[in-house]
Backbone atoms as SQL, in Angstrom:
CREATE TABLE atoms (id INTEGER PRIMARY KEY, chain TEXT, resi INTEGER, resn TEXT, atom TEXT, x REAL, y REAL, z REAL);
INSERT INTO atoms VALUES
  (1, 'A', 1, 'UNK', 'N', 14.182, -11.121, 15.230),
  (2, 'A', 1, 'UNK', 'CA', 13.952, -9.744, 14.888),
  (3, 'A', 1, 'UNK', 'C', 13.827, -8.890, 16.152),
  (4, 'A', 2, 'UNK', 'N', 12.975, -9.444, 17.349),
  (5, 'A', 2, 'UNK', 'CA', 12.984, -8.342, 18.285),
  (6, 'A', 2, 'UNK', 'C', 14.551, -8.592, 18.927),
  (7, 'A', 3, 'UNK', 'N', 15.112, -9.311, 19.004),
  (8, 'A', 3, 'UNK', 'CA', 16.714, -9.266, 20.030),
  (9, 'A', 3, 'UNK', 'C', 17.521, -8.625, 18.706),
  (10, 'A', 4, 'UNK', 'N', 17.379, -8.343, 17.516),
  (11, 'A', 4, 'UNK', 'CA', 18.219, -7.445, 16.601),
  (12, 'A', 4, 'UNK', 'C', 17.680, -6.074, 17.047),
  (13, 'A', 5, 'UNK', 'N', 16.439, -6.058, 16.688),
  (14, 'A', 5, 'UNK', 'CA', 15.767, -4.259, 17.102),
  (15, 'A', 5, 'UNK', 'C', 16.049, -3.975, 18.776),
  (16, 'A', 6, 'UNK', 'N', 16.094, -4.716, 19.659),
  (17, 'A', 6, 'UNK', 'CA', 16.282, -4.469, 20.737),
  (18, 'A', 6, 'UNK', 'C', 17.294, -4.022, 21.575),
  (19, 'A', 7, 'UNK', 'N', 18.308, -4.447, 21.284),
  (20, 'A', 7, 'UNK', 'CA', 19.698, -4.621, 21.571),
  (21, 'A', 7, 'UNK', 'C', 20.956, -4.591, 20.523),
  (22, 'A', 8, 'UNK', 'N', 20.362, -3.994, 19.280),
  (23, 'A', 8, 'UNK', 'CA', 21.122, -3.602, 18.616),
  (24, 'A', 8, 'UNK', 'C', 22.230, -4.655, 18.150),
  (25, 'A', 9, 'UNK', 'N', 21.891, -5.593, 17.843),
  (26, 'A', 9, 'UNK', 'CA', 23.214, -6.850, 17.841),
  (27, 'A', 9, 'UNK', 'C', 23.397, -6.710, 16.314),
  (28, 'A', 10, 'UNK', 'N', 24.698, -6.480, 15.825),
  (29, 'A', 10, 'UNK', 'CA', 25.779, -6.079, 15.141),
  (30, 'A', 10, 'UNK', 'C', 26.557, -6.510, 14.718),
  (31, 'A', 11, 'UNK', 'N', 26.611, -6.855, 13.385),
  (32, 'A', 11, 'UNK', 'CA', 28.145, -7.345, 13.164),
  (33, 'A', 11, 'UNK', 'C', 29.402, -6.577, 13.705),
  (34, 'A', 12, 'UNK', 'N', 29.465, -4.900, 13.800),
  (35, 'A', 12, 'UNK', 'CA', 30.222, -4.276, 14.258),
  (36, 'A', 12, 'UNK', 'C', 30.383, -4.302, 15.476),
  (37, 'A', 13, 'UNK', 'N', 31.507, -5.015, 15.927),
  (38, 'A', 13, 'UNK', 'CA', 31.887, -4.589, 17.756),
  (39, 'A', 13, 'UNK', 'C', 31.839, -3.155, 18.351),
  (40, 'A', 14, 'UNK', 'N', 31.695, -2.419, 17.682),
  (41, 'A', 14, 'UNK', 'CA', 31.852, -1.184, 18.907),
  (42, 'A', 14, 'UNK', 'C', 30.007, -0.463, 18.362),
  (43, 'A', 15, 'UNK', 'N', 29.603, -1.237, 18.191),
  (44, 'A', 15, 'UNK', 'CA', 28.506, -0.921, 18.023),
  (45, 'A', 15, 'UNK', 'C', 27.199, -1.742, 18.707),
  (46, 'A', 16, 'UNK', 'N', 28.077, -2.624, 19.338),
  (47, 'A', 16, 'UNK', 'CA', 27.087, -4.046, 20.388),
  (48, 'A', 16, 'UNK', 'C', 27.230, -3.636, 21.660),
  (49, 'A', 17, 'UNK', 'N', 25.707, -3.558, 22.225),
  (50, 'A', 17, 'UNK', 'CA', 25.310, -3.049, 23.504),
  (51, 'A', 17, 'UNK', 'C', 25.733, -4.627, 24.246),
  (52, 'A', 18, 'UNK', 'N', 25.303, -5.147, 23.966),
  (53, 'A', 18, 'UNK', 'CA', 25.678, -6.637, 24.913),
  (54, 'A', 18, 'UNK', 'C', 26.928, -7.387, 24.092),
  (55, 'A', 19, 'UNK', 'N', 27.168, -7.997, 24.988),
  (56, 'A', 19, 'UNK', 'CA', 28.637, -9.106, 24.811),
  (57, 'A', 19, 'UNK', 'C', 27.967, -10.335, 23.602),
  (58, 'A', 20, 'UNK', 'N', 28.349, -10.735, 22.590),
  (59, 'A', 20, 'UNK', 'CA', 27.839, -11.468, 21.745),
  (60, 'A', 20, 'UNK', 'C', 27.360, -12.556, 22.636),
  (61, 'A', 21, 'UNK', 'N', 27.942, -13.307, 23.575),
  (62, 'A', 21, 'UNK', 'CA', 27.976, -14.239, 24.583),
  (63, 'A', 21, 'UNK', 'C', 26.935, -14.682, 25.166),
  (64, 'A', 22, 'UNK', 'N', 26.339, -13.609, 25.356),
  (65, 'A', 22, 'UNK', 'CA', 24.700, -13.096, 25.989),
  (66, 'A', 22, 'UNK', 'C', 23.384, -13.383, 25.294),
  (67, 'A', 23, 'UNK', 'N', 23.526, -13.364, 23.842),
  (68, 'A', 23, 'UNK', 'CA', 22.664, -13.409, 22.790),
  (69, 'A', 23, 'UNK', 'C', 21.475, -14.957, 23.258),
  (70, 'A', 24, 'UNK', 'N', 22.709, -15.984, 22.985),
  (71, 'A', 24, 'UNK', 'CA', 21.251, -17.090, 23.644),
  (72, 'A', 24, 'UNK', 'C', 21.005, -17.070, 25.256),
  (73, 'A', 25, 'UNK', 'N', 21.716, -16.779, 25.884),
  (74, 'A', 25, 'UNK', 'CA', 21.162, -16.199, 27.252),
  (75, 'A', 25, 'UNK', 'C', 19.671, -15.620, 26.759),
  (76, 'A', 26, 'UNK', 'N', 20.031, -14.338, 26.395),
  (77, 'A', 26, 'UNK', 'CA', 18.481, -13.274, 26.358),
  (78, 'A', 26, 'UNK', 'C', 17.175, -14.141, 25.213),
  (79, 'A', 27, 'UNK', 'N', 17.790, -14.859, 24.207),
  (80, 'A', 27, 'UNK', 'CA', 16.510, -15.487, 23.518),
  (81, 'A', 27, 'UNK', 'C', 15.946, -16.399, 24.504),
  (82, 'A', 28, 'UNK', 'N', 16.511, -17.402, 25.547),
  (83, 'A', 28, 'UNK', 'CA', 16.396, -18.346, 26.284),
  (84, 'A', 28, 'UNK', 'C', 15.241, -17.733, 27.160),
  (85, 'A', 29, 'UNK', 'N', 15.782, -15.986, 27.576),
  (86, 'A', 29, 'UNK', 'CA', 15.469, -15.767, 28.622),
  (87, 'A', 29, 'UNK', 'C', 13.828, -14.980, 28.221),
  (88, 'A', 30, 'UNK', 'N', 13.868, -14.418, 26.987),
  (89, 'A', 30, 'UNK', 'CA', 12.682, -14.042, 26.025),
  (90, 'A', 30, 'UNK', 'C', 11.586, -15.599, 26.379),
  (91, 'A', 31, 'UNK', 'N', 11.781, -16.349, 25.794),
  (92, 'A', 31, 'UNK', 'CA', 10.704, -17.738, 25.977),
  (93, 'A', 31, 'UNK', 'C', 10.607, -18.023, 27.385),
  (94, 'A', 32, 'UNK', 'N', 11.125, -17.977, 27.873),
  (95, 'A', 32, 'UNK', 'CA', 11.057, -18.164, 29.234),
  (96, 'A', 32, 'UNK', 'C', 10.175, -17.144, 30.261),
  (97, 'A', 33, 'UNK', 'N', 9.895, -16.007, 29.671),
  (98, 'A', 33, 'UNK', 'CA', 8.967, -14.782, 30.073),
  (99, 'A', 33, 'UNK', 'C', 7.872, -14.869, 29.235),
  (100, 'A', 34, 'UNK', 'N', 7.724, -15.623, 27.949),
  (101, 'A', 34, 'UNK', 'CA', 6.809, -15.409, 27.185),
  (102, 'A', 34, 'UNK', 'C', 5.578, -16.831, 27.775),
  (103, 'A', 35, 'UNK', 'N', 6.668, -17.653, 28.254),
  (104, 'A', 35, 'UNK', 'CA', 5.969, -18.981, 28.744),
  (105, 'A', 35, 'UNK', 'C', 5.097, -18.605, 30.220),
  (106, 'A', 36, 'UNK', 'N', 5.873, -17.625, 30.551),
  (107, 'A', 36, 'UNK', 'CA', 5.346, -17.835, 32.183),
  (108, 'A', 36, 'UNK', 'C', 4.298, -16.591, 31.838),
  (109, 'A', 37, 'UNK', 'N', 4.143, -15.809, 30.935),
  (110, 'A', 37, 'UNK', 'CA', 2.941, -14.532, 30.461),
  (111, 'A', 37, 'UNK', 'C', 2.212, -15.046, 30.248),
  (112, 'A', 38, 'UNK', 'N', 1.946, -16.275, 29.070),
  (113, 'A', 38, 'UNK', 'CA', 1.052, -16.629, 28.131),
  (114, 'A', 38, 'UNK', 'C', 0.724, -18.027, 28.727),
  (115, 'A', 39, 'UNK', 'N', 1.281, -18.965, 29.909),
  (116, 'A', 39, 'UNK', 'CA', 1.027, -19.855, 29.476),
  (117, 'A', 39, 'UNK', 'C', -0.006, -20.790, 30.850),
  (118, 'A', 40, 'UNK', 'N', -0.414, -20.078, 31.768),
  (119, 'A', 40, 'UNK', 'CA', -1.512, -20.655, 32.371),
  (120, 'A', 40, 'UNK', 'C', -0.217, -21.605, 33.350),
  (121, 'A', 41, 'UNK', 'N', -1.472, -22.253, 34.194),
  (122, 'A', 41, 'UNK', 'CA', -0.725, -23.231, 35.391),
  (123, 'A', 41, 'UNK', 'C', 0.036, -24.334, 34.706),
  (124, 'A', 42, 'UNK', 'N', -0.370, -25.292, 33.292),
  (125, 'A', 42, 'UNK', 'CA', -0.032, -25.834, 33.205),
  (126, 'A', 42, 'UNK', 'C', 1.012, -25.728, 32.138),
  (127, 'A', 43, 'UNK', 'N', 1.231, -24.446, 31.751),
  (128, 'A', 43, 'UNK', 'CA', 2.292, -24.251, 30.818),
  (129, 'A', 43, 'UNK', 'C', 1.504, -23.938, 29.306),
  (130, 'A', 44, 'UNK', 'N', 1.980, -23.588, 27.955),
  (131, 'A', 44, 'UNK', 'CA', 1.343, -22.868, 27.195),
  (132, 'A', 44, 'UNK', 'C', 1.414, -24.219, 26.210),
  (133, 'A', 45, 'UNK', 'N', 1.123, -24.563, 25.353),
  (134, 'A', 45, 'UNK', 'CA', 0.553, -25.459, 23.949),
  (135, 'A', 45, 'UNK', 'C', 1.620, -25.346, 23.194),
  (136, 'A', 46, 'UNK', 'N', 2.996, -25.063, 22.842),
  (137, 'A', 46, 'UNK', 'CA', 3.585, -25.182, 22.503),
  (138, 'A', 46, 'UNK', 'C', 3.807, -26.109, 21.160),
  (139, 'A', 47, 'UNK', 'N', 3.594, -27.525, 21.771),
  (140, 'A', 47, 'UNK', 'CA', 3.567, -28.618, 20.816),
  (141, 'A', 47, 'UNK', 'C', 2.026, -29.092, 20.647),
  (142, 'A', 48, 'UNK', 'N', 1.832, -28.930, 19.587),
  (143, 'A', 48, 'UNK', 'CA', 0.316, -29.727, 19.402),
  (144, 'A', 48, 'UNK', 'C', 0.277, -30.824, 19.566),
  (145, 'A', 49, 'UNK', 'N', 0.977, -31.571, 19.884),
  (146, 'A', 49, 'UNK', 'CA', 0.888, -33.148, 20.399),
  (147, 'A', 49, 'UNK', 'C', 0.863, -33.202, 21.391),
  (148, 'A', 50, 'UNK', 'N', 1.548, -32.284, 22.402),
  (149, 'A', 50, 'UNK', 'CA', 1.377, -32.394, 23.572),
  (150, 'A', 50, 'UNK', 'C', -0.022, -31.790, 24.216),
  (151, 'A', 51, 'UNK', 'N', -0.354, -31.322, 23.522),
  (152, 'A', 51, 'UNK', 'CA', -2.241, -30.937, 23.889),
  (153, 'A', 51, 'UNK', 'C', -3.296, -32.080, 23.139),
  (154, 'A', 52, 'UNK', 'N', -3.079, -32.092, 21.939),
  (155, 'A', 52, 'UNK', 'CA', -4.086, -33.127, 21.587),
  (156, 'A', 52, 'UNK', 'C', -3.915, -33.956, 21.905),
  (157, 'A', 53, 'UNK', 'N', -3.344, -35.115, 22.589),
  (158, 'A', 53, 'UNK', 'CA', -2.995, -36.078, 22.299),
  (159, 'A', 53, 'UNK', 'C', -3.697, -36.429, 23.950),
  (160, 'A', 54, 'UNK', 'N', -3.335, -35.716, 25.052),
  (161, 'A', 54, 'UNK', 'CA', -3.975, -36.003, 26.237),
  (162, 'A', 54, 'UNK', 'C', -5.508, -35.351, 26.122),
  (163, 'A', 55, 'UNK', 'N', -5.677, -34.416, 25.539),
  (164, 'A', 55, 'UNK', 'CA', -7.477, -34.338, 24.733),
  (165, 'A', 55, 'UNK', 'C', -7.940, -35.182, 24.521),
  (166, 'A', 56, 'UNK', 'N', -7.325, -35.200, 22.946),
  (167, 'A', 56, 'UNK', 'CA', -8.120, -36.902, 22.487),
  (168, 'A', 56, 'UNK', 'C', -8.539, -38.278, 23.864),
  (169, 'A', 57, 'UNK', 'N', -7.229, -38.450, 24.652),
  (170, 'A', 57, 'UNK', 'CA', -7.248, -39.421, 25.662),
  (171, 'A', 57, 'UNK', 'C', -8.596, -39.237, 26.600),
  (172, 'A', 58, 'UNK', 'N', -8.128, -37.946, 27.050),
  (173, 'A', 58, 'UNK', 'CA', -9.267, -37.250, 27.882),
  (174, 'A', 58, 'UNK', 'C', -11.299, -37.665, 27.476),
  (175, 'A', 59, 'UNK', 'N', -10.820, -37.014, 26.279),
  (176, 'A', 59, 'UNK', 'CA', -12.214, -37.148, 25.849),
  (177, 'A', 59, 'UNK', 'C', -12.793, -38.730, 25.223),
  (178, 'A', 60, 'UNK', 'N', -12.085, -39.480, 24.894),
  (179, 'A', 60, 'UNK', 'CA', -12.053, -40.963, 24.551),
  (180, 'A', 60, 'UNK', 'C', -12.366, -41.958, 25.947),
  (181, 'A', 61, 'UNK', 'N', -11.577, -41.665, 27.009),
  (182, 'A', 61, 'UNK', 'CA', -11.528, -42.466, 28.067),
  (183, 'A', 61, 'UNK', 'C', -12.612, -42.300, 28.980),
  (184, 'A', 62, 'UNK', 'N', -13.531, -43.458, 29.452),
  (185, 'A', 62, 'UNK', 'CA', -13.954, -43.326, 30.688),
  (186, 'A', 62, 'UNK', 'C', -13.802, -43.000, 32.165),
  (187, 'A', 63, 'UNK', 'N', -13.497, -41.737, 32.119),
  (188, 'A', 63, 'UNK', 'CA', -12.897, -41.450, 33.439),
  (189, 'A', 63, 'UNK', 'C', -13.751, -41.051, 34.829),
  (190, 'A', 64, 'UNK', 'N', -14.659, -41.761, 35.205),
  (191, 'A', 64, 'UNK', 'CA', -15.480, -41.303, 36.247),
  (192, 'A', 64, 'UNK', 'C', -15.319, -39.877, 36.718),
  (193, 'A', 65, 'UNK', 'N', -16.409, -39.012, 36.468),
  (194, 'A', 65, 'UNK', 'CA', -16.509, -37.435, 37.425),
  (195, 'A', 65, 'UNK', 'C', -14.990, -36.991, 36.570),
  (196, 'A', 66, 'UNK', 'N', -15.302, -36.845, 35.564),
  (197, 'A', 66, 'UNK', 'CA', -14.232, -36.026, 34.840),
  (198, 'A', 66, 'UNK', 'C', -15.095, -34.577, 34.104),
  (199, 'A', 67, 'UNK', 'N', -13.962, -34.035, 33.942),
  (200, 'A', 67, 'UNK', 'CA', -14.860, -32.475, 33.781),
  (201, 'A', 67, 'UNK', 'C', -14.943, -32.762, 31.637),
  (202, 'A', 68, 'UNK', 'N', -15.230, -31.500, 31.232),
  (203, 'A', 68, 'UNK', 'CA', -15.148, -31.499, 29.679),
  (204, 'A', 68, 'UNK', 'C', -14.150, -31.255, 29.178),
  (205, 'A', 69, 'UNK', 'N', -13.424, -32.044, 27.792),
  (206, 'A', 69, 'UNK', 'CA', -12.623, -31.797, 26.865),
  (207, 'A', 69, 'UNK', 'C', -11.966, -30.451, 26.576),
  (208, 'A', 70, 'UNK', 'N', -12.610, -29.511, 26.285),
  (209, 'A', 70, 'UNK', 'CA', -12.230, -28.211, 26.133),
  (210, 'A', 70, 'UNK', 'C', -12.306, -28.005, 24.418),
  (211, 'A', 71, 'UNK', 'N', -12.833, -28.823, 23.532),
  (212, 'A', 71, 'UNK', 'CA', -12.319, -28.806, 21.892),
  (213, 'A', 71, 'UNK', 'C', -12.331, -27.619, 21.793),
  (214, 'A', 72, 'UNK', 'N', -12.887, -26.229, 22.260),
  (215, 'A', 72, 'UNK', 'CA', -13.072, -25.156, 21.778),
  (216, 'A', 72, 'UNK', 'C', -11.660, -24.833, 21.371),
  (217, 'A', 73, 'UNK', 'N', -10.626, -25.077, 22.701),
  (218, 'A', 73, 'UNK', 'CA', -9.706, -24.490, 22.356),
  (219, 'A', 73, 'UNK', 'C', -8.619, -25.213, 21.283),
  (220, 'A', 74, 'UNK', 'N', -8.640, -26.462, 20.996),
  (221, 'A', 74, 'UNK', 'CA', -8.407, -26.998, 19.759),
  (222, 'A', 74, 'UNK', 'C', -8.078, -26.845, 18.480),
  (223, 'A', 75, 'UNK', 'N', -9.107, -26.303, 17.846),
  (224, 'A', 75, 'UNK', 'CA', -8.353, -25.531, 16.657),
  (225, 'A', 75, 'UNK', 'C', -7.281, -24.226, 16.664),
  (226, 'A', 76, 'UNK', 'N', -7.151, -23.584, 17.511),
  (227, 'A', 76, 'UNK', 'CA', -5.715, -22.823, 17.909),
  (228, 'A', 76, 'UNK', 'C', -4.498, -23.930, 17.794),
  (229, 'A', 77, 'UNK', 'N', -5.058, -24.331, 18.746),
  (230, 'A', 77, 'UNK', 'CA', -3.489, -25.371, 18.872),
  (231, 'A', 77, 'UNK', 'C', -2.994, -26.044, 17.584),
  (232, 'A', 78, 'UNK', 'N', -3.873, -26.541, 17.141),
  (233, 'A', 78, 'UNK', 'CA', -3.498, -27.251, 15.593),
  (234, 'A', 78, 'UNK', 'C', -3.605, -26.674, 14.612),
  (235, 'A', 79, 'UNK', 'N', -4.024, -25.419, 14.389),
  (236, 'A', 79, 'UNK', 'CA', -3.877, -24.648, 13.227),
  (237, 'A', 79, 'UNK', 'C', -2.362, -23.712, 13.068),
  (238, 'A', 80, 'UNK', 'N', -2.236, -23.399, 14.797),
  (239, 'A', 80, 'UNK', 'CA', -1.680, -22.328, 14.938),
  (240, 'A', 80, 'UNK', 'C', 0.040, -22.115, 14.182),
  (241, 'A', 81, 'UNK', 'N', 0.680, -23.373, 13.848),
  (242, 'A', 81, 'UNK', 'CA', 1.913, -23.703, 13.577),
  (243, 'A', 81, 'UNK', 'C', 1.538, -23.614, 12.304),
  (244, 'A', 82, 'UNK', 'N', 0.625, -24.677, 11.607),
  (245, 'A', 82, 'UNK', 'CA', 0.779, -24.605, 10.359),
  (246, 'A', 82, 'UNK', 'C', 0.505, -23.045, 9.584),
  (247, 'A', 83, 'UNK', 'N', -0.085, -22.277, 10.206),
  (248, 'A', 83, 'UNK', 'CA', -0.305, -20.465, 9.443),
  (249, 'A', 83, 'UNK', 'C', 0.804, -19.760, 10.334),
  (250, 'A', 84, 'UNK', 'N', 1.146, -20.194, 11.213),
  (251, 'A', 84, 'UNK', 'CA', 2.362, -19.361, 11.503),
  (252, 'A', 84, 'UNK', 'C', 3.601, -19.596, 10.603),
  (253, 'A', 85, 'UNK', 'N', 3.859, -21.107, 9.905),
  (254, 'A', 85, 'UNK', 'CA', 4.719, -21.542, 9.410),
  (255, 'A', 85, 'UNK', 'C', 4.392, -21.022, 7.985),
  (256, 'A', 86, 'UNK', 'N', 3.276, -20.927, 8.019),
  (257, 'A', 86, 'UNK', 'CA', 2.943, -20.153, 5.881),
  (258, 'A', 86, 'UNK', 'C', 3.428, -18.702, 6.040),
  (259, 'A', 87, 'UNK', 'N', 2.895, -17.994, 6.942),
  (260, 'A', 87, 'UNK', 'CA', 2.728, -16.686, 7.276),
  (261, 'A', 87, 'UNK', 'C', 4.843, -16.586, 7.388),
  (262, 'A', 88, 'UNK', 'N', 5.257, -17.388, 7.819),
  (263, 'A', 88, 'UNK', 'CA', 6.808, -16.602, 7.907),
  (264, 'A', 88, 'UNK', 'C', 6.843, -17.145, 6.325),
  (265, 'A', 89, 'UNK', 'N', 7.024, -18.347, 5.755),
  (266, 'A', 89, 'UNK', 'CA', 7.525, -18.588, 4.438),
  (267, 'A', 89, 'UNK', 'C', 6.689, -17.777, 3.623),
  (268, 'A', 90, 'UNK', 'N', 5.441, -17.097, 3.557),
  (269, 'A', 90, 'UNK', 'CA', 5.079, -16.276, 2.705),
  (270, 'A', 90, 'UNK', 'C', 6.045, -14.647, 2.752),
  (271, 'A', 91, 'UNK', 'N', 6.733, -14.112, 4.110),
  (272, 'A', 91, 'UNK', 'CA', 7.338, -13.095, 4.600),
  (273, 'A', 91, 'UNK', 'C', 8.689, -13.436, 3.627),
  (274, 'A', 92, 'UNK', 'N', 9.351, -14.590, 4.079),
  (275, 'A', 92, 'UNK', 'CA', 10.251, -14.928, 3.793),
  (276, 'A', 92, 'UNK', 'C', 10.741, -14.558, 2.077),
  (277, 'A', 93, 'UNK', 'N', 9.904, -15.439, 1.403),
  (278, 'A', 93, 'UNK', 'CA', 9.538, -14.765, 0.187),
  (279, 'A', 93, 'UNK', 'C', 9.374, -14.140, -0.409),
  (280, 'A', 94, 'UNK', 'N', 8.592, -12.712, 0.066),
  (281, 'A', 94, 'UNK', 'CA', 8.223, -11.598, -0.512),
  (282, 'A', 94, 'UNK', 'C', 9.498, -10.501, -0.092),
  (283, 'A', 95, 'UNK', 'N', 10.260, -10.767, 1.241),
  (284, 'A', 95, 'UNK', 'CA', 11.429, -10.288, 1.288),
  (285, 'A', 95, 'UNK', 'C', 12.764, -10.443, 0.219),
  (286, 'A', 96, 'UNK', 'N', 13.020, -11.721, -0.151),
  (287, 'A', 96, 'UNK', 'CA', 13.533, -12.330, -0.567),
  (288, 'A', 96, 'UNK', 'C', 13.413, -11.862, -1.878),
  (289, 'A', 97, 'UNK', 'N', 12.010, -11.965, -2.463),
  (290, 'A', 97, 'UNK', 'CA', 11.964, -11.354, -3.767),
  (291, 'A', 97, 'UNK', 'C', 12.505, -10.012, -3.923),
  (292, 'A', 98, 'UNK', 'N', 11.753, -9.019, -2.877),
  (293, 'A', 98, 'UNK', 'CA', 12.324, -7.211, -2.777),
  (294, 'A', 98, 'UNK', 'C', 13.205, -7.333, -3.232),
  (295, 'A', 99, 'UNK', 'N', 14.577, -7.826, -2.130),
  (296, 'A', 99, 'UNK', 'CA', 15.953, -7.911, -2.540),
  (297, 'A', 99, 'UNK', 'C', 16.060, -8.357, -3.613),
  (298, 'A', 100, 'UNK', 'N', 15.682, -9.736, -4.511),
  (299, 'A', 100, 'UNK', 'CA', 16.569, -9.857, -5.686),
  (300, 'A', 100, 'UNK', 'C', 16.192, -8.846, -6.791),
  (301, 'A', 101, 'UNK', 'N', 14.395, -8.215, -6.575),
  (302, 'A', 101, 'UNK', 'CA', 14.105, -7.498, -7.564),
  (303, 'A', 101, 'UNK', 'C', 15.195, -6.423, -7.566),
  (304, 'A', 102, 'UNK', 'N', 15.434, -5.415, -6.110),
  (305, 'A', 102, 'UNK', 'CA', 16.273, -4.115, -6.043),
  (306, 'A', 102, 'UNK', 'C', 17.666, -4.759, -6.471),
  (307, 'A', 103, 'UNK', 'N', 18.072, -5.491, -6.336),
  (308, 'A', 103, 'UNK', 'CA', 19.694, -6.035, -6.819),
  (309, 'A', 103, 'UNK', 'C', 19.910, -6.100, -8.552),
  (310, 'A', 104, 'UNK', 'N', 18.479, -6.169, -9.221),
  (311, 'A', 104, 'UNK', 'CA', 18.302, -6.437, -10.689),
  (312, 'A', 104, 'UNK', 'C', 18.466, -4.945, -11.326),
  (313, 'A', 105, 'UNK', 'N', 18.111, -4.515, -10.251),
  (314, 'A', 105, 'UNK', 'CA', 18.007, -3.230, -11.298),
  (315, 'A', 105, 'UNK', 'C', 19.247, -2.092, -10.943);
């Protein structure tokens, strides 16, 4: 949605600010700015496995002069996909419906 509102991308050619060509260029290049904004030294949480999983380790293992777990930040990470993933299929849906309702009538 923002590289459609942004750049105007079009089924119509004389109506496309950029070369179709470009399109995964600029999404590539979107995550790639959003990673290095949001995502700290060691990179952003992306995959919840890839955070819990060295947590869990972290906090399980005896590691002499080791600092704390962090659980606070925990429930973000593992919630965050599954309500992002309701939150679009609930969008998805209620769009979906609009249209077939306005097409019925």
């Amino acid at each position: 949605m923002l590289l459609d509102a942004r750049f105007k991308m079009t089924p119509d050619p004389e109506l496309e600010i950029i070369d179709n060509s470009l399109h995964p260029f600029l999404v590539g290049f979107f995550v790639v700015i959003i990673v290095l904004a949001f995502g700290g030294p060691t990179s952003p949480s992306l995959n919840p496995a890839r955070d819990l999983g060295p947590r869990f380790a972290h906090w399980i293992l005896p590691i002499p002069g080791k600092g704390r777990s962090n659980w606070w930040y925990a429930p973000p990470v593992a919630f965050a996909d599954i309500l992002g993933g309701a939150a679009a299929g609930g969008l998805y849906l209620a769009i979906n419906g609009y249209l077939n309702h306005e097409m019925e009538e």
